[in-house]
N, C-alpha and C positions, 0 to 999 in steps of 0.2 A: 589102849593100855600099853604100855611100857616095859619090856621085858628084861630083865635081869642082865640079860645080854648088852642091853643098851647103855642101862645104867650103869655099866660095870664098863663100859668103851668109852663112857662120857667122862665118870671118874678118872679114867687112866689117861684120859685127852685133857683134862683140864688141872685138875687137885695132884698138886705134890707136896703140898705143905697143910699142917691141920688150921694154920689162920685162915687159906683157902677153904677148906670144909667151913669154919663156924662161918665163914662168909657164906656160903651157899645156904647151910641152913639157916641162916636167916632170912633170907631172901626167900627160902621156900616156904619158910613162916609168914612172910610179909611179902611178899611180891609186887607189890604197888609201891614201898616203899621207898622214900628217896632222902640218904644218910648222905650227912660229909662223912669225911674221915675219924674226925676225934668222936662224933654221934657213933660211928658204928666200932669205934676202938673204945669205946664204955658201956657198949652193948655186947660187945664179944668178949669183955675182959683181955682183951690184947694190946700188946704194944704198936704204939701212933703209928711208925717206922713200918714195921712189918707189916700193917693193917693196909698203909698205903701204898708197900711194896707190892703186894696182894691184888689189890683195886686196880690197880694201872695193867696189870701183867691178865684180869680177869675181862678187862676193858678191852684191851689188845686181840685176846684171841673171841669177842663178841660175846660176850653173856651179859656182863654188865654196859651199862653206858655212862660218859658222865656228861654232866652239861655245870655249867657257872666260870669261875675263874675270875682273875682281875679283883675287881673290889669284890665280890661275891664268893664266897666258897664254893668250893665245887662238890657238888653234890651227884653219887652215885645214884643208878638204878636199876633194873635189870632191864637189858637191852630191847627196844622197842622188837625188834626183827630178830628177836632171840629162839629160834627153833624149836628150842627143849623147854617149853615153861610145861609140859608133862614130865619133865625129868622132877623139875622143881616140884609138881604135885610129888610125884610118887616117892620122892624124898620126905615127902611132910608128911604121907601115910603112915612110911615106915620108921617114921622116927617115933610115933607114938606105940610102936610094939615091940618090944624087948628083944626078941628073936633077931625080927625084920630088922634092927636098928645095929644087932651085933652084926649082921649080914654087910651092913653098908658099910660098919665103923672097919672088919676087915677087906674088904673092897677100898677103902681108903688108905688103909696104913700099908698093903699092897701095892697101891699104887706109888706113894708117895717112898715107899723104898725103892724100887723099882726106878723111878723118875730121878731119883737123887743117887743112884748108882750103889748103893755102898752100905748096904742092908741096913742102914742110919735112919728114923725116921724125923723128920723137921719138926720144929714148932707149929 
């Protein structure tokens, strides 16, 4: 199991922007899943730009992974040798309870202040 601790050190190491979140909750919705860019920027209601700033910078520090390119679009997924796929559960636990959900949504907007300097929080 997963403790508060962790997910609150995982948050603060990875999300400083809320594209980053709806990208994680997806992922902890769908876990198997494997999105291009424009799939997952009409599934998040986010902008392409941002969506793939996001992906690359999520890619980089190992959560997600992508593979394609070239004639093929590149399509994300969460990273084969990704450590925390119990972060991603206990993400998709608590997104179903109200409490639990306000718990993580301020562990997010914390972090993302925090990460961006300047009490501002990002898109």
């Amino acid at each position: 199991m997963v403790s508060d601790i962790e997910l609150n050190s995982f948050i603060q190491d990875h999300i400083d922007s809320f594209v980053k979140w709806d990208v994680l909750v997806f992922y902890s919705r769908s876990p198997g899943a494997v999105e291009t860019v424009d799939m997952l920027s009409r599934l998040t209601g986010k902008d392409r730009e941002e969506i793939k700033s996001s992906l690359d910078e999520l890619v980089s520090s190992g959560v997600l992974s992508a593979a394609g390119g070239g004639v093929d679009p590149v399509c994300y997924s969460v990273a084969p040798g990704f450590r925390h796929r119990s972060i991603l559960e206990k993400v998709n636990a608590e997104m179903l309870d109200r409490g639990a959900r306000l718990k993580l949504l301020t562990m997010t907007m914390e972090s993302i202040k925090r990460q961006n300097g300047n009490g501002r929080t990002q898109p």
